[in-house]
C-alpha positions in Angstrom: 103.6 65.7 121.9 100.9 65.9 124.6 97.5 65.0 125.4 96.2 68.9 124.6 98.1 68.9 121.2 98.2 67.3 118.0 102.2 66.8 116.3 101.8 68.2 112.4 105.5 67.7 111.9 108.8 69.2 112.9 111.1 72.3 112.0 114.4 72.9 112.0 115.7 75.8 114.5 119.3 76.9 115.7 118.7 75.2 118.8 117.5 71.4 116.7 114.5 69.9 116.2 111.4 71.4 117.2 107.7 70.3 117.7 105.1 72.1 115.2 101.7 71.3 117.1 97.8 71.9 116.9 96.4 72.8 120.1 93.2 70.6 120.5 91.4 73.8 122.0 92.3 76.3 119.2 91.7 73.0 116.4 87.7 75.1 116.7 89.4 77.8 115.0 88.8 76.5 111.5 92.4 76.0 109.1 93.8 75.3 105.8 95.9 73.4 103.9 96.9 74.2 101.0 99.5 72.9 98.0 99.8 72.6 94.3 98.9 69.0 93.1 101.4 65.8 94.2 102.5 68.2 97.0 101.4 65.9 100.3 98.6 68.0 100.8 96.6 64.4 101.1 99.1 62.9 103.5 98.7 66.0 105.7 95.5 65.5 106.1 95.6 61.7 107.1 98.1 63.3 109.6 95.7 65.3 110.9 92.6 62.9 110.9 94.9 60.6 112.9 95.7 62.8 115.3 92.4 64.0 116.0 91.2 60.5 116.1 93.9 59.8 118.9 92.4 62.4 120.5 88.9 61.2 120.4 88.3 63.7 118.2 85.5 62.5 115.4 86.5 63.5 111.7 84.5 64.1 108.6 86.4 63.9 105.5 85.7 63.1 101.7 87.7 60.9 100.4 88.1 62.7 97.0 90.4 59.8 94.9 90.0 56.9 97.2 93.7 57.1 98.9 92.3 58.1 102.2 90.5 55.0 102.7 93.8 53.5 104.0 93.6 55.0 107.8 91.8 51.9 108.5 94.4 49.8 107.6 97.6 49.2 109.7 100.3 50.7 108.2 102.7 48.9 105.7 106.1 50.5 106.8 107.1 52.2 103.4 110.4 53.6 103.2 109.8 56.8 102.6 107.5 57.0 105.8 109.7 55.1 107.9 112.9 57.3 107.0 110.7 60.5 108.0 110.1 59.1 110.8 113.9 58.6 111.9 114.6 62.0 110.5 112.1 64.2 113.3 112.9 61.9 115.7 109.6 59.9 116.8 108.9 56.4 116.2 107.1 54.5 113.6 104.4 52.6 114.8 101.8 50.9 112.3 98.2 51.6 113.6 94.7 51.4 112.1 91.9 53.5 112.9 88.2 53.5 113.5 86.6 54.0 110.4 83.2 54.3 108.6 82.3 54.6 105.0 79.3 56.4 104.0 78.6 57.1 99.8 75.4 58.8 98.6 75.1 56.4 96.3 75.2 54.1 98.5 77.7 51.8 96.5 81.2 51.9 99.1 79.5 52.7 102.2 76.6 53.5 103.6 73.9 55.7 102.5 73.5 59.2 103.2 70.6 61.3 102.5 68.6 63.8 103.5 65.1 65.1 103.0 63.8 67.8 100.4 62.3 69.8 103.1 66.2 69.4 104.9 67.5 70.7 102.1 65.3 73.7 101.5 64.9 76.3 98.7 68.3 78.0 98.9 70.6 74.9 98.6 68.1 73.5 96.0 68.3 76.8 93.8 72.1 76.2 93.8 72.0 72.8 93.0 69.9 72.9 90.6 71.6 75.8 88.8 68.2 78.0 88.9 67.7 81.7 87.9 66.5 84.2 90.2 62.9 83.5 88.5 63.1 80.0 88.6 64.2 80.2 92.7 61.4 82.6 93.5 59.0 80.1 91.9 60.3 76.9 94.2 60.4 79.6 97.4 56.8 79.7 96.9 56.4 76.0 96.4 58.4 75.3 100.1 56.0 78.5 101.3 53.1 76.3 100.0 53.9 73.1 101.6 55.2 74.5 105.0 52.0 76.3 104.8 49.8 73.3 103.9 51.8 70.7 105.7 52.9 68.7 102.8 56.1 66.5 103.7 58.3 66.7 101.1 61.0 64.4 101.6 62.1 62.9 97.4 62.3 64.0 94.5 58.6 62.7 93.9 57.1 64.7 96.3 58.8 67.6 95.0 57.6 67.1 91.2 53.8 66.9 92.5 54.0 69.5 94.9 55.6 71.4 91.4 52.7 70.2 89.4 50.0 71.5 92.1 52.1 74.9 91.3 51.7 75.0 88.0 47.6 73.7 87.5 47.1 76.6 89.8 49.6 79.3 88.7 47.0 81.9 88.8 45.4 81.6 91.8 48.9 81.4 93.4 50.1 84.3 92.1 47.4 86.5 93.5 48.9 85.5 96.8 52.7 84.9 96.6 53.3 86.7 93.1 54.1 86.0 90.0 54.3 82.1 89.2 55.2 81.3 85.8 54.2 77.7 84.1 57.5 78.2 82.2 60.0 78.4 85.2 58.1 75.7 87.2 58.7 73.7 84.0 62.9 75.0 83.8 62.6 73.1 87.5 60.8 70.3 86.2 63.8 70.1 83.7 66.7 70.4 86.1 65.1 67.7 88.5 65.2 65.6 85.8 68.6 66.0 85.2 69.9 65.8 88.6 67.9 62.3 88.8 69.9 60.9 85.8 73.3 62.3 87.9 72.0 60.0 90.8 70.9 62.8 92.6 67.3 60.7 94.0 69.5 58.6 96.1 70.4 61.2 98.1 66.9 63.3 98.6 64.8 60.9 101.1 64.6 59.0 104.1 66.0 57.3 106.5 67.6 60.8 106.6 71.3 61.1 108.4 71.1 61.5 111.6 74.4 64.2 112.3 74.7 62.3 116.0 76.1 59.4 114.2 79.0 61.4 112.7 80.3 61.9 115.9 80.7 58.3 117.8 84.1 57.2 119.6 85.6 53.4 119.6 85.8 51.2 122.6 89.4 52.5 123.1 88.0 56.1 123.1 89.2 57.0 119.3 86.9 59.2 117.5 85.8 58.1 114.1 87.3 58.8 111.0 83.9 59.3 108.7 85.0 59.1 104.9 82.5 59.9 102.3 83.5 58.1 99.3 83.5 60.8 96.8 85.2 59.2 93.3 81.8 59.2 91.5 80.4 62.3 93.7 82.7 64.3 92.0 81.7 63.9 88.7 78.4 66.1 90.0 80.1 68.8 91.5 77.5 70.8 92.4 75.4 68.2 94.1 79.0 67.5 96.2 79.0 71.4 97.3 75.5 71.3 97.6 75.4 68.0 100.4 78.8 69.6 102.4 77.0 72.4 102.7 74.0 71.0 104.2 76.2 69.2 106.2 77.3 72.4 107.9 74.0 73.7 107.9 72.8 70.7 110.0 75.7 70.9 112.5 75.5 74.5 113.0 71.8 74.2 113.3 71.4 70.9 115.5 74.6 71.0 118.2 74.2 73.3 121.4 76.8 76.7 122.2 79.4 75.0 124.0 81.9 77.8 124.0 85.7 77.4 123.2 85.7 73.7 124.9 89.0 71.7 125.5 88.8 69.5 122.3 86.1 69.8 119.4 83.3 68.1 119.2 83.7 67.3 115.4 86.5 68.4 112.8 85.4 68.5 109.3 87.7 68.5 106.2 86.4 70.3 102.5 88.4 68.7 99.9 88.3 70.4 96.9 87.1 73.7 98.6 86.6 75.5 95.6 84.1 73.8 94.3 82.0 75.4 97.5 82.6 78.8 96.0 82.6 78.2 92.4 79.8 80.0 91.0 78.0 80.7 94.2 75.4 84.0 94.1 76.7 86.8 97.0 73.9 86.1 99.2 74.9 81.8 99.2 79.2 83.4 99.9 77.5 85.5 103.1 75.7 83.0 104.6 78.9 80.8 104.1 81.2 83.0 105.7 78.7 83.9 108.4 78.0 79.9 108.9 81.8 79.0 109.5 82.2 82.1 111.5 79.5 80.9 114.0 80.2 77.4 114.1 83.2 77.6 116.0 81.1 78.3 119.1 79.3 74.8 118.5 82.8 73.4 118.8 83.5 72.1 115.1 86.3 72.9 113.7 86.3 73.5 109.8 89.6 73.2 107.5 89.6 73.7 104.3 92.0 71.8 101.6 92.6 73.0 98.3 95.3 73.8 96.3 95.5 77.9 95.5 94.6 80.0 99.2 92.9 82.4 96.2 90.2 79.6 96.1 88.7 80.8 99.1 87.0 84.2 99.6 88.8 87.2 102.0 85.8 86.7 104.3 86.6 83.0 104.7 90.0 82.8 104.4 90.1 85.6 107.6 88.6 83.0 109.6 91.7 80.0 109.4 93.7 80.2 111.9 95.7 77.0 111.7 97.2 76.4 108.2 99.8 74.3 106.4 100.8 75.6 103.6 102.3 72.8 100.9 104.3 74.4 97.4 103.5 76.4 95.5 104.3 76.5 92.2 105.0 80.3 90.2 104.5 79.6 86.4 101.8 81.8 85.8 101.0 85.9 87.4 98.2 84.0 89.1 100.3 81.5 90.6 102.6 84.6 91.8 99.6 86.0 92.9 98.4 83.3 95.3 102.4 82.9 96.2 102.7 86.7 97.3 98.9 86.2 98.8 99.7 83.3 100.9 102.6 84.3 102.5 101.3 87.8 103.5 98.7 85.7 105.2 101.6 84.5 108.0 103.2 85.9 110.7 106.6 86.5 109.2 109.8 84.3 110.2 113.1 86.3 109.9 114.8 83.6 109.5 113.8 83.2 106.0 111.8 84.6 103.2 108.4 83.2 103.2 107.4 83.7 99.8 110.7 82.2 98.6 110.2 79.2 100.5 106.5 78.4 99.5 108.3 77.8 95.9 110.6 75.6 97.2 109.4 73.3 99.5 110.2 69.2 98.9 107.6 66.8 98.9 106.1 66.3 102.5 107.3 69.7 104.0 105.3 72.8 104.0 104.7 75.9 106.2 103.1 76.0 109.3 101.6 78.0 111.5 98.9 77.2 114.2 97.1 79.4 117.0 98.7 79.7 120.4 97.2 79.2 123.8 96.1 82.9 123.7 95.1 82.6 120.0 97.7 84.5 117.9 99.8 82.8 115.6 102.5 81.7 115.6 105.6 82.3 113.8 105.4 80.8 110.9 108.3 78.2 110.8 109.2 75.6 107.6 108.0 72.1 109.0 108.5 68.3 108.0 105.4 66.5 108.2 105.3 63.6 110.4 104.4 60.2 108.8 100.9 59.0 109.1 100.7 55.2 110.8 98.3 53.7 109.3 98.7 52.5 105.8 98.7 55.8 102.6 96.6 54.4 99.3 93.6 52.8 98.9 92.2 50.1 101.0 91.0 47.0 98.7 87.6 46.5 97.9 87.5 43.4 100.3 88.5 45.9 103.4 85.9 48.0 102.3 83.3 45.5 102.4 84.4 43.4 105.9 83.9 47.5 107.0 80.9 48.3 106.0 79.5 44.5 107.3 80.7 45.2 110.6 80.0 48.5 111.2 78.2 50.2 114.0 75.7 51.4 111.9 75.2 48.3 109.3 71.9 48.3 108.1 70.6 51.5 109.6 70.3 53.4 106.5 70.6 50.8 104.0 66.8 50.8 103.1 64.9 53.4 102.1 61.6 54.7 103.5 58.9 55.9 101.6 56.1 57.1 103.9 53.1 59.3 103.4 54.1 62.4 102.2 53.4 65.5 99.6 52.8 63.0 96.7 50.5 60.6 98.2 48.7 63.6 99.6 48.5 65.3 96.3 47.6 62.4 94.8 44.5 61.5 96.8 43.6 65.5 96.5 43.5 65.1 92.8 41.3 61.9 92.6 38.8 63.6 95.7 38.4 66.3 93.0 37.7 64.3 90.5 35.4 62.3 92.4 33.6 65.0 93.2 33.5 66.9 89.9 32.0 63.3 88.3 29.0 63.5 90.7 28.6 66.3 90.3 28.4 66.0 86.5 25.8 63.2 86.8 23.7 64.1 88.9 23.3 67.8 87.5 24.3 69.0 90.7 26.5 72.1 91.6 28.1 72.6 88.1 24.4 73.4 86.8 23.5 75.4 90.0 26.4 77.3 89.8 26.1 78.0 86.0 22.5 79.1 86.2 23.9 81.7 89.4 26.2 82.8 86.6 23.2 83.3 84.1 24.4 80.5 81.4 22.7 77.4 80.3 24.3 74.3 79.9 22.2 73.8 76.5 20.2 70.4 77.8 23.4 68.7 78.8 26.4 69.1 81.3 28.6 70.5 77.9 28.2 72.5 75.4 27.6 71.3 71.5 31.1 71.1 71.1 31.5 68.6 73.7 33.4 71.2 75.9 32.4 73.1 79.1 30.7 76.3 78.9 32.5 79.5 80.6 30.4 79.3 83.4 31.0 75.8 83.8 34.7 75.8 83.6 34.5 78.6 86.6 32.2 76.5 88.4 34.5 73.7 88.1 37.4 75.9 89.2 35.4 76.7 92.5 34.2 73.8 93.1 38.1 72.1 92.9 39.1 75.3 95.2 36.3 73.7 98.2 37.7 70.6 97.2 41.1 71.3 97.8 40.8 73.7 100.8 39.0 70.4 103.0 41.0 67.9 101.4 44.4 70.5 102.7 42.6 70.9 106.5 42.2 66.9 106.4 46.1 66.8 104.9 46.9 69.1 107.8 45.2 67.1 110.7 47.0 64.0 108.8 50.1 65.8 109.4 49.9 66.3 112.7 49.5 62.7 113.9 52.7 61.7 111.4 55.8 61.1 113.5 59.1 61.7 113.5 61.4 64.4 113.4 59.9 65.7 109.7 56.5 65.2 111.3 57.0 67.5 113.9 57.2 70.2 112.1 54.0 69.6 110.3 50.9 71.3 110.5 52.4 75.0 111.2 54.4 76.8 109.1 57.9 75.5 109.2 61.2 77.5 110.3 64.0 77.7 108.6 68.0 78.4 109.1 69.9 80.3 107.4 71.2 78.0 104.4 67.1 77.3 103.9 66.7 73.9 105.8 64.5 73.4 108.4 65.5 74.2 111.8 66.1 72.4 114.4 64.5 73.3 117.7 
């Protein structure tokens, strides 16, 4: 192997042993790696994260059953791996790797979150499993507060900023359209259920900041991030939802740097159908155009999951370095995906591709990676070399001593809660009030206003009922619209002295990319 490549494994030729390698300047092109269940599809990937780290390549990977927390221990010479080893012909040399755990949760590694206003209305629609009603409603209410300069970075800020929506639903829908009470209470709903999933942890501050995914060791080893994703996964749509972002935030923060000699950062989807699962046409295009543009940022994206039929044409079209693990032909799907994946290589003479997806051993697969002009290769049948550092789990202990020592220990590990949306709303709502109680008592503008609208207030500030007259309640209803329109100017000019990156961006209506999170300029 050489510095400008990355050893996947070895295949067998008439000649011997051959080298089956990722060029670190194709490794941009995005890949695959695919493979029924038990397959090695996970030891592939700690192949590759290894390699890449060698390279000084930083990873991003979630760590879907725990095994992968392992690269950062040495390896523990198993049998199996050592035998592998001696059968392609390289040595086996226990290593460990750079490593740093990250959980949203915040329980195995360090937090990760982002803001509300990061997120944005498209990636919040999806997450929260809205209609199109329901996701025209909360475009309005990210319209309103980029508009108004309302920071909305948790879930808090959100609900206020909701509840401002629906007191004044008709006055909003004379300028934005319709706003129903109803939907902005279906939203009301599904915030409250993603807060019992432990969805608040992750909407808030300090919010990630991407530069930290991409650090290198003393020795010049990129990181191996691993997101540890046991309990993510049993909130699947909030896991799609935060990779997603993820991307968003790289594509949207890192500079055009071309085709450059290594990538800048490789990231890993495990479980890549839940990306797709469900997802409206308009979330699968901005998807496919994401990972299509990214390349030119210099991260590579590969996809793991176990069926190629996961992953839609206009995404699969854009991996050009896969590994292909069994496949397994029980069902017409399965012979489906079979036929389908091996159509996707560049044929090998030698043997018949489709035949061999079926009968592949543990720890071999297909391969087929981009060449220094960037065509594939022939696709050739490939034993995957050994990773060095130890396969399973790392002990809870590990974990810890990690997380102590890390790099970034105690960066994100408290959580911010500065002025924002609900504090603002908050103070908006007792001004009004204020103001409407003077106004009351001293028989001030209610009265004027109701005598301009030619009705009495019957000798007191309320009818005999006890209730406000008609012209009263409108008086009131102008009188909260003054209210609110100086108490949003002195929100704005508050806004404008806030700092940091969120900050920024307040004050003026905010811009934002093309999976709906602000954008980074």
């Amino acid at each position: 192997m050489s510095d400008d490549s990355i050893l996947i494994g070895k295949s067998r030729r008439d000649d011997g042993l051959a080298e089956e390698t990722l060029l670190l300047r194709r490794a941009n092109r995005h890949g695959l790696v695919a493979g029924a269940t038990g397959t090695g599809k996970t030891v592939t990937l700690q192949t590759l994260a290894e390699g890449f780290s060698n390279a000084g390549v930083p990873v991003f990977a979630a760590d879907i059953k725990g095994d992968l927390s392992g690269v950062s221990q040495p390896g523990d010479s198993k049998k199996p791996f050592v035998e592998r080893a001696a059968e392609i012909g390289i040595p086996y040399a226990p290593d460990d790797y750079p490593v740093v755990f990250w959980d949203l949760f915040g329980r195995k590694g360090h937090p990760i979150r982002a803001t509300v206003s990061e997120i944005g209305p498209l990636l919040l629609s999806r997450l929260l499993d809205l209609n199109d009603t329901q996701e025209g409603v909360l475009n309005i209410a990210f319209r309103l507060a980029d508009e108004e300069g309302l920071l909305l970075l948790d879930l808090k800020d959100l609900r206020s900023l909701l509840a401002f929506v629906a007191e004044n639903a008709k006055q909003l829908s004379s300028v934005y359209g319709n706003v129903s009470k109803a939907s902005v209470g279906a939203i009301q709903r599904q915030l409250l259920v993603l807060e019992n999933q432990g969805g608040e942890a992750f909407l808030g501050e300090p919010a990630l900041d991407i530069r930290d995914l991409m650090r290198t060791d003393r020795t010049g080893r990129g990181t191996i991030n691993l997101l540890a994703a046991e309990e993510l996964m049993a909130t699947p749509r909030l896991y799609a939802t935060f990779l997603l972002w993820l991307l968003s935030e790289l594509f949207e923060t890192l500079p055009e740097v071309g085709d450059p000699d290594k990538p800048v950062l490789v990231f890993f989807f495990d479980e890549a159908h839940l990306l797709f699962d469900d997802a409206p046409k308009v979330l699968l295009d901005t998807i496919e155009r994401v990972v299509r543009l990214i390349r030119s940022k210099g991260v590579g994206v590969y996809f793991v999951t176990q069926n190629p039929l996961d992953l839609p044409d206009e995404v699969l079209g854009q991996l050009g370095n896969r590994v292909q693990h069994a496949l397994r032909a029980f069902t017409p799907r399965d012979q489906r995906a079979v036929r389908a994946a091996a159509e996707t290589f560049r044929q090998n003479e030698t043997f018949a591709v489709a035949t061999a997806i079926t009968e592949l051993r543990v720890g071999e697969a297909l391969v087929s990676t981009l060449d220094a002009k960037g065509a594939p290769r022939v696709v050739e049948r490939t034993l995957v070399a050994p990773p060095m550092a130890r396969v399973g789990p790392a002990t809870d202990t590990e974990r810890d001593r990690i997380v102590r020592t890390s790099p970034l220990a105690g960066r994100y590990d408290t959580s911010v809660d500065r002025e924002s949306a609900y504090e603002i709303l908050a103070r908006r709502a007792e001004e009004a009030l204020r103001e409407e109680t003077i106004s009351e008592e001293k028989g001030g503008l209610l009265d004027a206003l109701g005598g301009f609208f030619g009705v009495g207030n019957g000798g007191g500030s309320r009818g005999s009922r006890g209730r406000l007259t008609t012209g009263q309640r409108v008086a009131r209803e102008v009188t909260r619209t003054v209210v609110n329109r100086v108490a949003g100017q002195a929100a704005a000019d508050i806004g404008r002295a806030i700092g940091g990156r969120t900050g920024s961006t307040v004050g003026r209506a905010i811009v934002r990319g093309m999976l709906g999170g602000m954008l980074r300029r």
